[in-house]
N, C-alpha and C positions, 0 to 999 in steps of 0.2 A: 381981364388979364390977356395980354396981346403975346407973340411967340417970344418974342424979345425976353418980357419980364418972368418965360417958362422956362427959355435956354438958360438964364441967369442963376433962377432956384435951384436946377438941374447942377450947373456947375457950385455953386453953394454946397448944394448939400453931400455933392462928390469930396469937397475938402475937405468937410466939416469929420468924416469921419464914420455917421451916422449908415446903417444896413438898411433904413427902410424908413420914409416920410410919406404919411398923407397931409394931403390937405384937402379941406371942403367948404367951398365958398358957394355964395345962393345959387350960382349956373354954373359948376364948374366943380370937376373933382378931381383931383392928379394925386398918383403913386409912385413914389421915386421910389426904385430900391435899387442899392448898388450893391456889388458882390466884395468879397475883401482881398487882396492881392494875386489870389489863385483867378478871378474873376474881373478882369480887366474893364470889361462893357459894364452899361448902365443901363438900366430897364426904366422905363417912363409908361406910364399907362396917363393918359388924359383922358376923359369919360365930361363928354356935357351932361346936363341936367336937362329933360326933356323941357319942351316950354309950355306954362300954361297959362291959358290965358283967363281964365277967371278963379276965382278964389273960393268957390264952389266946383271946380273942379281938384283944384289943390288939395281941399276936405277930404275928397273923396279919394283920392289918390292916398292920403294920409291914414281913412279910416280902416283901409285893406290889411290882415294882419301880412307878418311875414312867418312863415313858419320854415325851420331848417331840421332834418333829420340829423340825428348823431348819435350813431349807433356804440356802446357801447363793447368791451373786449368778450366776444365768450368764453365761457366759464367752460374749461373743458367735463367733458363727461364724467372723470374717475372723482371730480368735486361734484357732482351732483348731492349727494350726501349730506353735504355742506350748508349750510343757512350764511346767504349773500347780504351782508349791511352795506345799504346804500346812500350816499350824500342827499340829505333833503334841501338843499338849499346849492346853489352858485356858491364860489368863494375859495377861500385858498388854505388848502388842507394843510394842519400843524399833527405833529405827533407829540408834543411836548406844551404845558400849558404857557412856559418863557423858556428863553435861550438857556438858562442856565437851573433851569429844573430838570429831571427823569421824564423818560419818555412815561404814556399812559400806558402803554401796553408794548407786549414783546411778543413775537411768534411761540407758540407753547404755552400763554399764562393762559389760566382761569378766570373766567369772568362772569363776575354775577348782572342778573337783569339791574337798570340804571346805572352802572358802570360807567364812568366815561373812558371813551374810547379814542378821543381825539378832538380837535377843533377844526371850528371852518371860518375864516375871517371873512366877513363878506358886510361892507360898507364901513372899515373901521369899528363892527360887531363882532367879538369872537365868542360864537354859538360852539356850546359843549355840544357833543355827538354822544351819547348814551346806547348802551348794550339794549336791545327788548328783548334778550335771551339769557340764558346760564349758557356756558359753555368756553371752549378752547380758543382760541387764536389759533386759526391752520395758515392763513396766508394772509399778509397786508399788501393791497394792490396798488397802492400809492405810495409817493414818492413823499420824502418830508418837503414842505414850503412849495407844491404842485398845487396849479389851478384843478379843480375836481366843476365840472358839471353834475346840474338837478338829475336825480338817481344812477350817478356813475357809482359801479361797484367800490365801498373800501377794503372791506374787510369780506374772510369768509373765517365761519364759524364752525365748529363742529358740536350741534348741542349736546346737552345732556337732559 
């Protein structure tokens, strides 16, 4: 991909409307993001792809994990008290089992251990989330139809 056919995607993808394009090709990775009428300019990030030259190096480059911290919100002190239900799996937190059903739960209800508490869609799977406590609803920290990360708090409880 030569600068020609990068100024061209650039202006592409400025008409098109879109806030933000990757693309990722075998040597080459570019991130267009453009701003919307408050934000005039256009941000281009172009990034080569180191070169390697054997395919035992590539392995090896490949077999390294990545690993990224992501710290969750803390839980202030006066919820200490409280018993913290956390998302066991990636996926996109439901409060409701379909659009036009009752939520599972509401701030103030009571809820028995294996209770479901909510869903988590994650790969076209939508995994029920179960109570492992008796106890209240004090606070739901997610949003309805919100990406929830592996052990981001949902719920906090207050047992009995």
């Amino acid at each position: 991909m030569d600068i020609k056919d990068i100024q061209n995607l650039i202006k592409f993808v400025a008409k098109s409307g879109a806030s933000e394009v990757k693309l990722e090709m075998e040597d080459i990775k570019i991130t267009i993001k453009t701003g919307g009428d408050s934000h005039k300019g256009e941000i281009t990030y172009v990034q080569q792809a180191p070169f390697m030259s054997s395919p035992q190096q590539q392995m090896a480059n490949q077999s390294q994990p990545i690993t990224a911290e992501v710290s969750a919100p803390a839980v202030p002190s006066s919820d200490a008290k409280y018993i913290t239900i956390k998302s066991p799996i990636i996926g996109t937190f439901y409060r409701k089992p379909s659009p036009d059903k009752p939520l599972f739960v509401e701030v103030g209800d009571i809820v028995n251990s294996g209770d479901v508490l909510c869903v988590i869609e994650a790969m076209k799977l939508f995994n029920e989330i179960e109570s492992e406590v008796s106890g209240k609803i004090v606070k739901i920290l997610v949003d309805d139809s919100s990406p929830v990360e592996y052990d981001q708090p949902l719920f906090l409880l207050d047992p009995m």
